[in-house]
Each structure stands twice: as C-alpha cells, then as structure tokens.
mmCIF file as Biopython writes it, N, C-alpha, C and O atoms, coordinates in Angstrom:
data_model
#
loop_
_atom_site.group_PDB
_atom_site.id
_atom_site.type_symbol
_atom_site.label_atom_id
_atom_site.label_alt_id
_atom_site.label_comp_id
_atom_site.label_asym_id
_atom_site.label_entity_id
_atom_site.label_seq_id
_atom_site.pdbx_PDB_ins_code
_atom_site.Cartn_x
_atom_site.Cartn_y
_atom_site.Cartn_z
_atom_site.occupancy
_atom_site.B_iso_or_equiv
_atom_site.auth_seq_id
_atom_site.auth_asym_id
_atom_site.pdbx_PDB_model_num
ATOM 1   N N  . UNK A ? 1  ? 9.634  15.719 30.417 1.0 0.0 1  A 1 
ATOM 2   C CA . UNK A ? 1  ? 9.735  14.293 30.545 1.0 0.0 1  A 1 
ATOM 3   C C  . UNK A ? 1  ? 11.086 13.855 29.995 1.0 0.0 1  A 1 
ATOM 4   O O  . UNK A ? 1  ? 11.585 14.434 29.030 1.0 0.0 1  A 1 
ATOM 5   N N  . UNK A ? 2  ? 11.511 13.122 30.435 1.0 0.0 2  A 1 
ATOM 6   C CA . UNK A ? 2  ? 12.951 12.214 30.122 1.0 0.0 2  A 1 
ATOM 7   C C  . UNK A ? 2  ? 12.527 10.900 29.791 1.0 0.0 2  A 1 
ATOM 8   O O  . UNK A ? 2  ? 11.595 10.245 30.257 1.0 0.0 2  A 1 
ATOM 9   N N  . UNK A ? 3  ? 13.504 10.568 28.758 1.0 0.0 3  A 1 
ATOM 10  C CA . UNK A ? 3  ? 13.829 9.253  27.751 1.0 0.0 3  A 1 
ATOM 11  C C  . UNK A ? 3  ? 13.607 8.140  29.154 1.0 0.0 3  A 1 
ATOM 12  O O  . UNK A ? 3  ? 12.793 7.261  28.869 1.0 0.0 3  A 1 
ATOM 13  N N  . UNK A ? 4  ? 13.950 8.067  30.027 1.0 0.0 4  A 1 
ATOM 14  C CA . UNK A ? 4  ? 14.034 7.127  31.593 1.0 0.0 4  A 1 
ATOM 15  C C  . UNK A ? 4  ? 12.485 7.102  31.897 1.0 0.0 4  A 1 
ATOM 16  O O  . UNK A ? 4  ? 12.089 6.108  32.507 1.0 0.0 4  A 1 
ATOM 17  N N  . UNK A ? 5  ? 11.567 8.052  31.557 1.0 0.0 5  A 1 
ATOM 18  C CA . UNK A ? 5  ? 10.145 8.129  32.042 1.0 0.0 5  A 1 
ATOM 19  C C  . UNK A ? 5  ? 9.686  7.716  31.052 1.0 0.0 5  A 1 
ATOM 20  O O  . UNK A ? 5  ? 8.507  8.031  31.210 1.0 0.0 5  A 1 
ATOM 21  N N  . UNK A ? 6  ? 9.752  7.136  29.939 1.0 0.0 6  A 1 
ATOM 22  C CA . UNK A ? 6  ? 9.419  6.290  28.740 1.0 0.0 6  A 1 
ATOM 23  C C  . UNK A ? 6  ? 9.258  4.938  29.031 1.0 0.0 6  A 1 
ATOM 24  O O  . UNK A ? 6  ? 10.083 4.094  29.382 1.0 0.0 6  A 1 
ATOM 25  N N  . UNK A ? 7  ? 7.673  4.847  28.763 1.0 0.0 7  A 1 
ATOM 26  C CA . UNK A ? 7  ? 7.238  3.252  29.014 1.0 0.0 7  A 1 
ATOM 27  C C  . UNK A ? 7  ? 8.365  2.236  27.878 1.0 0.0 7  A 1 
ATOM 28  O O  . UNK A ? 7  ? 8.935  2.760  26.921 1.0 0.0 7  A 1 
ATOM 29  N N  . UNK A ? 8  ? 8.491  0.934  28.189 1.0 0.0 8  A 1 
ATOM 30  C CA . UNK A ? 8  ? 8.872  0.400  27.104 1.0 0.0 8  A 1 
ATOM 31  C C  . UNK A ? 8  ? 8.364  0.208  25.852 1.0 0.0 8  A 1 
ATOM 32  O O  . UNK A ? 8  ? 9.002  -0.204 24.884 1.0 0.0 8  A 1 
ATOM 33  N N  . UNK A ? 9  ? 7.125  0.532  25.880 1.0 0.0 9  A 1 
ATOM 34  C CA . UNK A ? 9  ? 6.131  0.671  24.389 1.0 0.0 9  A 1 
ATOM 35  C C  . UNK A ? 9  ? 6.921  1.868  23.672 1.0 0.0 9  A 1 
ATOM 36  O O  . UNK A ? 9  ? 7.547  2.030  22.624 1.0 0.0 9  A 1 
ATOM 37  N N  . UNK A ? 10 ? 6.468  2.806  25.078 1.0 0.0 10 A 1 
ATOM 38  C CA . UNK A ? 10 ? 7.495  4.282  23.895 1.0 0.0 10 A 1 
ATOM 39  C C  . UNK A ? 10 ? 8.686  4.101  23.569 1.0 0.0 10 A 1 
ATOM 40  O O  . UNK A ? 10 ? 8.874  4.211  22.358 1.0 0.0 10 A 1 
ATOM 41  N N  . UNK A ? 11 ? 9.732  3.822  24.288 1.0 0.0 11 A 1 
ATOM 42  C CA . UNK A ? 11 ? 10.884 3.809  24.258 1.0 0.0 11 A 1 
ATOM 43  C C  . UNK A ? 11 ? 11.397 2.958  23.093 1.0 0.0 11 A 1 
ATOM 44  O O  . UNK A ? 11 ? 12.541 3.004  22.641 1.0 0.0 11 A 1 
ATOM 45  N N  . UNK A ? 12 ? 10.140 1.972  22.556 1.0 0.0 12 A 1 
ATOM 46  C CA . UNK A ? 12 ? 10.634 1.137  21.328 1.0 0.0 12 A 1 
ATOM 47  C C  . UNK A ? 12 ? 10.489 2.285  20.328 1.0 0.0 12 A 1 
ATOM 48  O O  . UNK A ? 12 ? 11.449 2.325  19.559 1.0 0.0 12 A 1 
ATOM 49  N N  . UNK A ? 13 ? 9.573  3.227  20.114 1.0 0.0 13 A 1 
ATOM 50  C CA . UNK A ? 13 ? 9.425  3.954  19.068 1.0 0.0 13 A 1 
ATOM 51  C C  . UNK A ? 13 ? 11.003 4.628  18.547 1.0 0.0 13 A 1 
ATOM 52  O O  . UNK A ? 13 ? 11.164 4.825  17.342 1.0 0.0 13 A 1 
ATOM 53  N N  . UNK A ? 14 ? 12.209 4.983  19.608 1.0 0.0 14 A 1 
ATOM 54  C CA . UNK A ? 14 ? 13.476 5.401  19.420 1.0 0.0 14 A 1 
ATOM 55  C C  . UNK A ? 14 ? 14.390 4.089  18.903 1.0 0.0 14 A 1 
ATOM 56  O O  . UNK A ? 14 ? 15.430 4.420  18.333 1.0 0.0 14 A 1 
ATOM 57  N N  . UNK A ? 15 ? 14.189 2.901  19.001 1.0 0.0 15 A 1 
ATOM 58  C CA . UNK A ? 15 ? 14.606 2.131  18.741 1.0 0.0 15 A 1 
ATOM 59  C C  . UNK A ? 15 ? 14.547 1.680  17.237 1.0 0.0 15 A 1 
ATOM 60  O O  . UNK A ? 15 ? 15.416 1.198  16.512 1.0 0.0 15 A 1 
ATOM 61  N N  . UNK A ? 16 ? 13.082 2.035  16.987 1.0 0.0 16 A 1 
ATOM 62  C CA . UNK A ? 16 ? 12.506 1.995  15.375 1.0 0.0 16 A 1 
ATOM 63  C C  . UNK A ? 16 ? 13.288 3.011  14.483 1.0 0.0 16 A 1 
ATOM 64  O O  . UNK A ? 16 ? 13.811 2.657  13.427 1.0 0.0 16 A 1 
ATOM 65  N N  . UNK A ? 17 ? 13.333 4.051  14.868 1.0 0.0 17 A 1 
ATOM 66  C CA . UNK A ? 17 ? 13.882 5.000  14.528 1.0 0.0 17 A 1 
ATOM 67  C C  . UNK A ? 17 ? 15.570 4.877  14.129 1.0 0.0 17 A 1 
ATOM 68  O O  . UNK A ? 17 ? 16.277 5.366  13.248 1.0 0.0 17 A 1 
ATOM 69  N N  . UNK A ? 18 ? 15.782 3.989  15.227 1.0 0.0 18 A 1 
ATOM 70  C CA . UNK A ? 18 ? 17.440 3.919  14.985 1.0 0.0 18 A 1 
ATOM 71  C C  . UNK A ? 18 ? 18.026 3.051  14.084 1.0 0.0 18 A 1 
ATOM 72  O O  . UNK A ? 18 ? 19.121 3.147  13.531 1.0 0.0 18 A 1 
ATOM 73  N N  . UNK A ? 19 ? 16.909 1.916  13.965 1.0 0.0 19 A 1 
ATOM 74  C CA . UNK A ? 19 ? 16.321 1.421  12.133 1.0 0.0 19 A 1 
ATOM 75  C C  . UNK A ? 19 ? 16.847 2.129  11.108 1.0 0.0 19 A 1 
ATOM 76  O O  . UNK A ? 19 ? 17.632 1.835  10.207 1.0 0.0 19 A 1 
ATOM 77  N N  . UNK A ? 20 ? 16.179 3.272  11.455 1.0 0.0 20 A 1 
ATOM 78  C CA . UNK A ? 20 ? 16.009 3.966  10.073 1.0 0.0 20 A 1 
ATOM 79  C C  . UNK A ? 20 ? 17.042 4.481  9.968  1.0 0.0 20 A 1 
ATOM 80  O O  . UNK A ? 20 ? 17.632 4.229  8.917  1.0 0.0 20 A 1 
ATOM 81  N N  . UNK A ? 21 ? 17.693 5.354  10.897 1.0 0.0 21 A 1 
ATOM 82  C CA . UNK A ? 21 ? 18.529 6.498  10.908 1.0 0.0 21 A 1 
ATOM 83  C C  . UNK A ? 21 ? 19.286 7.078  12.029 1.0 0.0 21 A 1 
ATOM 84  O O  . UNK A ? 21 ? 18.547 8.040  12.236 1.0 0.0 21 A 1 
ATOM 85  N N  . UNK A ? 22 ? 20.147 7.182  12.830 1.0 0.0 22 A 1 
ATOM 86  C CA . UNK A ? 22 ? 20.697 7.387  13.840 1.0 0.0 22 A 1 
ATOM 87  C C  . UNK A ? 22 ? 20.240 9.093  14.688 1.0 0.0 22 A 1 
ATOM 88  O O  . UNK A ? 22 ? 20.167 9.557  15.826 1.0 0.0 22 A 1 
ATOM 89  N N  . UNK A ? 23 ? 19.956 9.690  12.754 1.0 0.0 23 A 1 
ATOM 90  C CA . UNK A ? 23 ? 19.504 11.370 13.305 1.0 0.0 23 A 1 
ATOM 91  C C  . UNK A ? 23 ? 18.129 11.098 14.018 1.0 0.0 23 A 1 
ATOM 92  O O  . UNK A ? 23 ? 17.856 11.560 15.125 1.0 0.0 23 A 1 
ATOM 93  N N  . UNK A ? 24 ? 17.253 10.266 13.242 1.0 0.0 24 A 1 
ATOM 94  C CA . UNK A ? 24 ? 15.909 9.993  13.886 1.0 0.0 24 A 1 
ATOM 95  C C  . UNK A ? 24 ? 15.462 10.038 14.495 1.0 0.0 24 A 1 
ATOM 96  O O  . UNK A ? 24 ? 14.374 10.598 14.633 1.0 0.0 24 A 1 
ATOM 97  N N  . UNK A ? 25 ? 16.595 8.972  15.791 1.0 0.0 25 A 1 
ATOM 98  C CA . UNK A ? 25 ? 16.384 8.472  16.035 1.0 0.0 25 A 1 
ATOM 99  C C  . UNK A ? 25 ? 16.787 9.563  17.763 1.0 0.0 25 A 1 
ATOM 100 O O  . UNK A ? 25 ? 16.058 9.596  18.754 1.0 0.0 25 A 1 
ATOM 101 N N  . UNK A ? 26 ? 18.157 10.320 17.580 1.0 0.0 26 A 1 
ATOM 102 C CA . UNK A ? 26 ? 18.344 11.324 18.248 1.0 0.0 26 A 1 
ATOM 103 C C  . UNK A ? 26 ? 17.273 12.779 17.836 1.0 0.0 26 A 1 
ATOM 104 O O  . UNK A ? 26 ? 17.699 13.908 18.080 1.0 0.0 26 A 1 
ATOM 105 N N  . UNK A ? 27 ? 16.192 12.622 17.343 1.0 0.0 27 A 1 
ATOM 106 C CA . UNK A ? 27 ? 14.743 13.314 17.237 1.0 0.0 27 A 1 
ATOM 107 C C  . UNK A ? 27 ? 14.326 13.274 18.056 1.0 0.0 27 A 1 
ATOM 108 O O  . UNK A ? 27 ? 14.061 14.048 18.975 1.0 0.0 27 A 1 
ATOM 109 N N  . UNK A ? 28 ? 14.151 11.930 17.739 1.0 0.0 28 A 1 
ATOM 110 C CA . UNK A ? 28 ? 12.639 11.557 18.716 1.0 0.0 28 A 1 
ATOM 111 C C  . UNK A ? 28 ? 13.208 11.615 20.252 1.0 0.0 28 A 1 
ATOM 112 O O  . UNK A ? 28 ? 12.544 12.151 21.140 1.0 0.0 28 A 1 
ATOM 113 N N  . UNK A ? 29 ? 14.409 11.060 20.483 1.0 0.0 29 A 1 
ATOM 114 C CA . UNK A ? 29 ? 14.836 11.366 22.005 1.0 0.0 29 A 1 
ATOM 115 C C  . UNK A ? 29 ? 14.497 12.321 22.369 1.0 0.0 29 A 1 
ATOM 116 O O  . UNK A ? 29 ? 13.412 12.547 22.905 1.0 0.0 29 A 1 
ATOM 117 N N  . UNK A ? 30 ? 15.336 13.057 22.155 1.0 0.0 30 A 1 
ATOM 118 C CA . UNK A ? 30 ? 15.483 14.444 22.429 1.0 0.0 30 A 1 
ATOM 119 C C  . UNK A ? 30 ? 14.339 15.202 22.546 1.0 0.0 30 A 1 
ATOM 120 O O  . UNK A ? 30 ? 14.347 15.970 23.508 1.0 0.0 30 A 1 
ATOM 121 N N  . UNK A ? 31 ? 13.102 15.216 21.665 1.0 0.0 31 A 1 
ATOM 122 C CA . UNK A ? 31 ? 11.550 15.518 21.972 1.0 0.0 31 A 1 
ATOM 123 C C  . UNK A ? 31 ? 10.723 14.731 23.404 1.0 0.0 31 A 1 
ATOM 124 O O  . UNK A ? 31 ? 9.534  14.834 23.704 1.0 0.0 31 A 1 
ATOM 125 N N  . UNK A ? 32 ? 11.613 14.083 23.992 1.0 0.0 32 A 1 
ATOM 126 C CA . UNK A ? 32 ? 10.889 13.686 25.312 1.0 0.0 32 A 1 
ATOM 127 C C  . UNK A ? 32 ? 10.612 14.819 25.965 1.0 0.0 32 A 1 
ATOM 128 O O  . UNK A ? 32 ? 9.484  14.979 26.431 1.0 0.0 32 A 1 
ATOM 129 N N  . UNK A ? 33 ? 11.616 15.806 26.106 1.0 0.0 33 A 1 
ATOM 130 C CA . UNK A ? 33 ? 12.027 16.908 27.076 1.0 0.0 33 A 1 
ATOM 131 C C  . UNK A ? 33 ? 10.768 17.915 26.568 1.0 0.0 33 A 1 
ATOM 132 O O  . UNK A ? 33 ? 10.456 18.573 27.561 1.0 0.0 33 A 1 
ATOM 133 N N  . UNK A ? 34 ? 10.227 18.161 25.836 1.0 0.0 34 A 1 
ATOM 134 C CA . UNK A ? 34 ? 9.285  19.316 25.448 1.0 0.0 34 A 1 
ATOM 135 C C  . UNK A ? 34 ? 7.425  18.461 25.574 1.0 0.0 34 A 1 
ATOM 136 O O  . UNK A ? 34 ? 6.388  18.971 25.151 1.0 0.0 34 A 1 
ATOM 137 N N  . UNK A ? 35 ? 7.544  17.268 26.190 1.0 0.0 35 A 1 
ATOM 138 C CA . UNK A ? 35 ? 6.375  16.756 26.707 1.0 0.0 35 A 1 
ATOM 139 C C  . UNK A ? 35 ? 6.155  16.121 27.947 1.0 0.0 35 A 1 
ATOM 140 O O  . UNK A ? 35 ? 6.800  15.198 28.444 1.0 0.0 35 A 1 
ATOM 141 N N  . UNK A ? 36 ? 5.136  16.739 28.405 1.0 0.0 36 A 1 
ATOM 142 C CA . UNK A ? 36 ? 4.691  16.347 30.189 1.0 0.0 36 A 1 
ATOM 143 C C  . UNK A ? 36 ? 4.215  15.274 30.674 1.0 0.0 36 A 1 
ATOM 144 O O  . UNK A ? 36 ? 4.016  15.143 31.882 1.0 0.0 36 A 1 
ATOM 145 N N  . UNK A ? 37 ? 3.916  14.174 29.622 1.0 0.0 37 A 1 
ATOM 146 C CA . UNK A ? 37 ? 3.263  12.931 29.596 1.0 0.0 37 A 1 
ATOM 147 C C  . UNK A ? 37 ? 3.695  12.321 27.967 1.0 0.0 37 A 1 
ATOM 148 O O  . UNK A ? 37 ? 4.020  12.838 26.899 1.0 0.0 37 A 1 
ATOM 149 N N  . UNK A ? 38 ? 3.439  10.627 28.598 1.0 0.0 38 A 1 
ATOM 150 C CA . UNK A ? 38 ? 3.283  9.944  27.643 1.0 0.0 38 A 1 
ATOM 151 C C  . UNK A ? 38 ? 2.899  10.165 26.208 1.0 0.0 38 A 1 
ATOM 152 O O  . UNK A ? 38 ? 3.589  10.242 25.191 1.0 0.0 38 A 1 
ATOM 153 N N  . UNK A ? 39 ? 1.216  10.271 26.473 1.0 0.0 39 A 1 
ATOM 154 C CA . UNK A ? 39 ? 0.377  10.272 25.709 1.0 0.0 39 A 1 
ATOM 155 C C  . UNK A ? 39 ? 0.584  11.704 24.110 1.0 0.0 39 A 1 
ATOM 156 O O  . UNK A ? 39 ? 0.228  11.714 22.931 1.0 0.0 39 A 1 
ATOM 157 N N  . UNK A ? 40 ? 1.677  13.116 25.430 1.0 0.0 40 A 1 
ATOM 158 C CA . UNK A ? 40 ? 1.068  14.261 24.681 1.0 0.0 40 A 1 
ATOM 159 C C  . UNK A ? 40 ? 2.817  13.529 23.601 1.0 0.0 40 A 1 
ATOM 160 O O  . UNK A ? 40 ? 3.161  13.586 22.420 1.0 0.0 40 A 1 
ATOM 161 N N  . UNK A ? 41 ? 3.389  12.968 24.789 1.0 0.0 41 A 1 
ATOM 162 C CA . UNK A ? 41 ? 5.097  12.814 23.902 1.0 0.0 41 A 1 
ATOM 163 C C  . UNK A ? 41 ? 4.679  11.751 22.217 1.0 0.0 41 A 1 
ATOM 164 O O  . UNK A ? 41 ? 5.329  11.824 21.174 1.0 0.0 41 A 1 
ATOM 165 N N  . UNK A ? 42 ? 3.443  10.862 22.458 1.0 0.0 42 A 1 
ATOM 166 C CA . UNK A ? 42 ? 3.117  10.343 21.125 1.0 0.0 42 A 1 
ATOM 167 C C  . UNK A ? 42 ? 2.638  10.993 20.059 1.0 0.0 42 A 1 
ATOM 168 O O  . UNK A ? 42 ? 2.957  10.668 18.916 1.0 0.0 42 A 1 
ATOM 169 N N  . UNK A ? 43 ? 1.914  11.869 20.300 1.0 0.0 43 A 1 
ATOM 170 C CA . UNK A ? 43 ? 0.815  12.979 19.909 1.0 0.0 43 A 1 
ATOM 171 C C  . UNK A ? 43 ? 2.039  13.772 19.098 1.0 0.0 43 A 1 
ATOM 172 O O  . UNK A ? 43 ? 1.971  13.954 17.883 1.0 0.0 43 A 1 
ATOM 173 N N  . UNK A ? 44 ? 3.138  14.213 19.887 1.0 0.0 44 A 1 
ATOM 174 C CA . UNK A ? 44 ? 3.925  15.219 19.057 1.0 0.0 44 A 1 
ATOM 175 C C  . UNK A ? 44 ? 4.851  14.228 18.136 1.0 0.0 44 A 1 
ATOM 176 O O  . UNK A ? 44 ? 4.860  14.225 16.905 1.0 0.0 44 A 1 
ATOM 177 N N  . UNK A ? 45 ? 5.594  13.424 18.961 1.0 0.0 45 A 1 
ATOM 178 C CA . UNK A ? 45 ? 6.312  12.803 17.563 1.0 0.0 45 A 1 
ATOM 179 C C  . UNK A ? 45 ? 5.514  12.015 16.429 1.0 0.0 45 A 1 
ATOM 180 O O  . UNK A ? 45 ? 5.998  11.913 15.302 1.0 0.0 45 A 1 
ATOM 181 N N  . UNK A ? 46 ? 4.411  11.520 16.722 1.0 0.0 46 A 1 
ATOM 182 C CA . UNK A ? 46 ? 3.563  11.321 14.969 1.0 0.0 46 A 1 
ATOM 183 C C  . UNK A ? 46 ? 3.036  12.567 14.437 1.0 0.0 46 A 1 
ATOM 184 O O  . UNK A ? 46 ? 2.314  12.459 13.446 1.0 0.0 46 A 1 
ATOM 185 N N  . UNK A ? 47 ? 3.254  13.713 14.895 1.0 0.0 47 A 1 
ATOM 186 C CA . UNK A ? 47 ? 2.909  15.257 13.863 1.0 0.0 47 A 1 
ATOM 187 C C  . UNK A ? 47 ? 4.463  15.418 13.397 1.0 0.0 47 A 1 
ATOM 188 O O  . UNK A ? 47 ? 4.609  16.163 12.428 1.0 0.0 47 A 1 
ATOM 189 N N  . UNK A ? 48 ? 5.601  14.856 13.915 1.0 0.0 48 A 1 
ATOM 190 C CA . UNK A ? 48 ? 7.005  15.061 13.898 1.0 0.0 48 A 1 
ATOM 191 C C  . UNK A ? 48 ? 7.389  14.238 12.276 1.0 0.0 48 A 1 
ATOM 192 O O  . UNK A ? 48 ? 7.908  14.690 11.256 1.0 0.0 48 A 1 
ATOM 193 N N  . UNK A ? 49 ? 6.881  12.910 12.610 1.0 0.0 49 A 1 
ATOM 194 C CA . UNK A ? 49 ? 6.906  12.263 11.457 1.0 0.0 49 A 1 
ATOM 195 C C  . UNK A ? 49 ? 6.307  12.362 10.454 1.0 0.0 49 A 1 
ATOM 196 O O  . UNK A ? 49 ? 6.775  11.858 9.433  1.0 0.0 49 A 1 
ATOM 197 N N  . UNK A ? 50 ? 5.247  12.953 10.436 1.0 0.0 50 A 1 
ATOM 198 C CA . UNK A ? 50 ? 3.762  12.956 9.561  1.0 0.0 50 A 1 
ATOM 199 C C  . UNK A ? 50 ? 4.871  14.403 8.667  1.0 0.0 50 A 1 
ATOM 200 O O  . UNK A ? 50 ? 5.147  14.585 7.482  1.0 0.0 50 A 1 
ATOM 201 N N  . UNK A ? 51 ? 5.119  14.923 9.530  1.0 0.0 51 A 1 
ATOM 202 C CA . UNK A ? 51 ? 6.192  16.402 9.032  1.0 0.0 51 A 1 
ATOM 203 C C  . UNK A ? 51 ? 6.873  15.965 7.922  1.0 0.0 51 A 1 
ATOM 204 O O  . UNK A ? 51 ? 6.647  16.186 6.732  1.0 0.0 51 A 1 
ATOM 205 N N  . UNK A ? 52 ? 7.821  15.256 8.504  1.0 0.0 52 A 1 
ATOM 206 C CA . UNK A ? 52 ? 9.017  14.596 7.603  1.0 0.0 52 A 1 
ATOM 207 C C  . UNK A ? 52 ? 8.935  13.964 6.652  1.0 0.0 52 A 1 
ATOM 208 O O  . UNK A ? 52 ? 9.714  14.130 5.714  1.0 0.0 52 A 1 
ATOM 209 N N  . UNK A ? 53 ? 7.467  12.602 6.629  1.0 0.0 53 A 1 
ATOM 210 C CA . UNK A ? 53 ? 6.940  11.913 5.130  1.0 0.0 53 A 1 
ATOM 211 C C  . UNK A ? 53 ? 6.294  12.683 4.271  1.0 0.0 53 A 1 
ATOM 212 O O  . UNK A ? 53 ? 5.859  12.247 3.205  1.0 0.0 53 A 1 
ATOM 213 N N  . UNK A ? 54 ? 6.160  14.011 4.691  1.0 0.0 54 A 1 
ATOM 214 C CA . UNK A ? 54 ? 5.303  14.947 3.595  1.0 0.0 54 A 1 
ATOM 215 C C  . UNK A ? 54 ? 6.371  15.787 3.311  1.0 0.0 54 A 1 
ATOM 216 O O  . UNK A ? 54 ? 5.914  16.379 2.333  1.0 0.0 54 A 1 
ATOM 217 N N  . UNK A ? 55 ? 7.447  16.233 3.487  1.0 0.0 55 A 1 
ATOM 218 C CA . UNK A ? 55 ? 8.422  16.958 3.165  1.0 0.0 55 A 1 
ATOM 219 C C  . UNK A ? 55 ? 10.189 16.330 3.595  1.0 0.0 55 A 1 
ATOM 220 O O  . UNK A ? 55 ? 11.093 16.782 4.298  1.0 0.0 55 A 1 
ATOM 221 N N  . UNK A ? 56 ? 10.072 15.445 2.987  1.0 0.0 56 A 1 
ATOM 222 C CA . UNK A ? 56 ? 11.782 14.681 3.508  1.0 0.0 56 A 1 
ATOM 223 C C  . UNK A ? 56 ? 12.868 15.152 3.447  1.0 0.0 56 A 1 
ATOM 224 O O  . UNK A ? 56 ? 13.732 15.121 4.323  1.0 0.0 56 A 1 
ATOM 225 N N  . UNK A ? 57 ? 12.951 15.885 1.851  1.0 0.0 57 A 1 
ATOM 226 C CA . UNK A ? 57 ? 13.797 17.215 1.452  1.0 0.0 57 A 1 
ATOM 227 C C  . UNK A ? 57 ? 14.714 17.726 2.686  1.0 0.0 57 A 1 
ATOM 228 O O  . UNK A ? 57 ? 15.872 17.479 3.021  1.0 0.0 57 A 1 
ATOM 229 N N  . UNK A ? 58 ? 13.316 18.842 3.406  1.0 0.0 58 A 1 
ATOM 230 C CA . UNK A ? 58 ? 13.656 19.735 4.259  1.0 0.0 58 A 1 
ATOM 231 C C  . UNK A ? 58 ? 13.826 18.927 5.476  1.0 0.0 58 A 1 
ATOM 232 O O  . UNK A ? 58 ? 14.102 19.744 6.354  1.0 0.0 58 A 1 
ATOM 233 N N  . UNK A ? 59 ? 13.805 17.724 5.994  1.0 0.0 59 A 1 
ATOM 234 C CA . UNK A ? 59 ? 14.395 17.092 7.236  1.0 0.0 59 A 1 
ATOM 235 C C  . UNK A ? 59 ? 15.662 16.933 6.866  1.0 0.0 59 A 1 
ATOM 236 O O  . UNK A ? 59 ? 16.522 17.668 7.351  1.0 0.0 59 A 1 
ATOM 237 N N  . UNK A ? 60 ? 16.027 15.823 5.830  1.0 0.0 60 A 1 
ATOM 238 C CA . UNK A ? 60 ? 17.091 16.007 5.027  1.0 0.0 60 A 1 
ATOM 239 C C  . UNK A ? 60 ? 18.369 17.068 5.381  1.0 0.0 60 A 1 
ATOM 240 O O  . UNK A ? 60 ? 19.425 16.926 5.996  1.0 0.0 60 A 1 
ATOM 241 N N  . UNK A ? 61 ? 17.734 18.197 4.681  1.0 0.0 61 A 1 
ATOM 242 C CA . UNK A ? 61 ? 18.401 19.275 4.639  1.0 0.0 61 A 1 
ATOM 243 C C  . UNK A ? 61 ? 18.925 20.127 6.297  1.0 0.0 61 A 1 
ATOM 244 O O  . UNK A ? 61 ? 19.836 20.951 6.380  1.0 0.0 61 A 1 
ATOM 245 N N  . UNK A ? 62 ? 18.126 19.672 7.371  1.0 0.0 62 A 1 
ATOM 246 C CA . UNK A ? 62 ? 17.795 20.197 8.381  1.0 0.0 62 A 1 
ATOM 247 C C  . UNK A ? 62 ? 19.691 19.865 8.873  1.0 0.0 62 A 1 
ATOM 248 O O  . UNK A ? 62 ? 20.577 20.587 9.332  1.0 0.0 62 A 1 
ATOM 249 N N  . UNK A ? 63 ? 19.593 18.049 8.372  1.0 0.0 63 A 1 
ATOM 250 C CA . UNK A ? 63 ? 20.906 17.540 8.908  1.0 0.0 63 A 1 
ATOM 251 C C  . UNK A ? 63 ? 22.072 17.098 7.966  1.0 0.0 63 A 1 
ATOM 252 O O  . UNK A ? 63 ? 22.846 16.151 8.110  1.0 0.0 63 A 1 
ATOM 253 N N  . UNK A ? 64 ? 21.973 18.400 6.559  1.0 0.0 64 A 1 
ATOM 254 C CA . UNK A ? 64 ? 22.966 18.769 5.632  1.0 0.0 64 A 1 
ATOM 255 C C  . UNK A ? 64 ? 23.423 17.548 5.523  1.0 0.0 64 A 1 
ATOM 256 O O  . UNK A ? 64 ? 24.565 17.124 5.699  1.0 0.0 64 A 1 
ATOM 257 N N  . UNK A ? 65 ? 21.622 16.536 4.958  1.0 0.0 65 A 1 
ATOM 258 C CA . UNK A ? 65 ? 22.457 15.060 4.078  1.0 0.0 65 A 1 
ATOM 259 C C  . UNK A ? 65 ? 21.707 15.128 2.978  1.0 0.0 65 A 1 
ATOM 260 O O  . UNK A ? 65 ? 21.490 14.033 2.459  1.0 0.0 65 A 1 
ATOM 261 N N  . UNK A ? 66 ? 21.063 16.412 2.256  1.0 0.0 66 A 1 
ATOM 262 C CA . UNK A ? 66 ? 20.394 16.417 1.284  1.0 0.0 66 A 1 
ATOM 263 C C  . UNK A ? 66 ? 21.823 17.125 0.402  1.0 0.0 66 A 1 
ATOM 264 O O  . UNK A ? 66 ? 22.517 18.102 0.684  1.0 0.0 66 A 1 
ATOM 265 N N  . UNK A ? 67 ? 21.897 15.929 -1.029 1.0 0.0 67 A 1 
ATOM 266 C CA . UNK A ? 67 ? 22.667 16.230 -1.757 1.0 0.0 67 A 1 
ATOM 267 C C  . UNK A ? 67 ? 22.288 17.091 -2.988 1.0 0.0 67 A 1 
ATOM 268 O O  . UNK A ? 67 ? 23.152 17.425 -3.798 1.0 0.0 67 A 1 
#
C-alpha cells in the first residue's frame, strides 16, 4: 500500500506524527509499503508506537539522537 491509498483519517495519523518529530513521522510513512490494507496499516503502526512508548531509548538511538 502507498501513502496516496491512505484515507484522510489515516493520512492524518503522519501528520500527527510530524507534530512530534519529522523521524516519526517518515516511520509511519514509510510503513504504508509493508501493509495490504487500511485496517492491517493501523494495526501495525499502533504496535509501532506502543514499541517506542515502552522503550524510547532504543527508537532514539535507532536515529543516533539519543545523547
């Protein structure tokens, strides 16, 4: 699936993201491509995030801004 096949509901979720953080926010994009639908593309990026608020450190570190 591509960022273009993103309802505008989803497509706000990258927007939220870009809130936060620009890396985020190029996350969550970029995870369109490894889901076949909507539904499974929500499913993975809240296990994506759920990842990251339980271990921030190692996201952090992933994009060598952990000091």
């Amino acid at each position: 699936m591509d960022t273009d096949d993103l309802t505008e509901m989803a497509y706000e979720s990258i927007i939220i993201a870009n809130e936060i953080t620009d890396f985020l926010k190029c996350d969550l994009g970029v995870r369109s491509k490894d889901y076949k639908d909507e539904n499974a593309y929500f499913n993975g990026i809240l296990k994506f995030v759920q990842k990251i608020r339980n271990d921030p450190k190692a996201y952090l570190d992933s994009w060598n801004l952990f000091e």
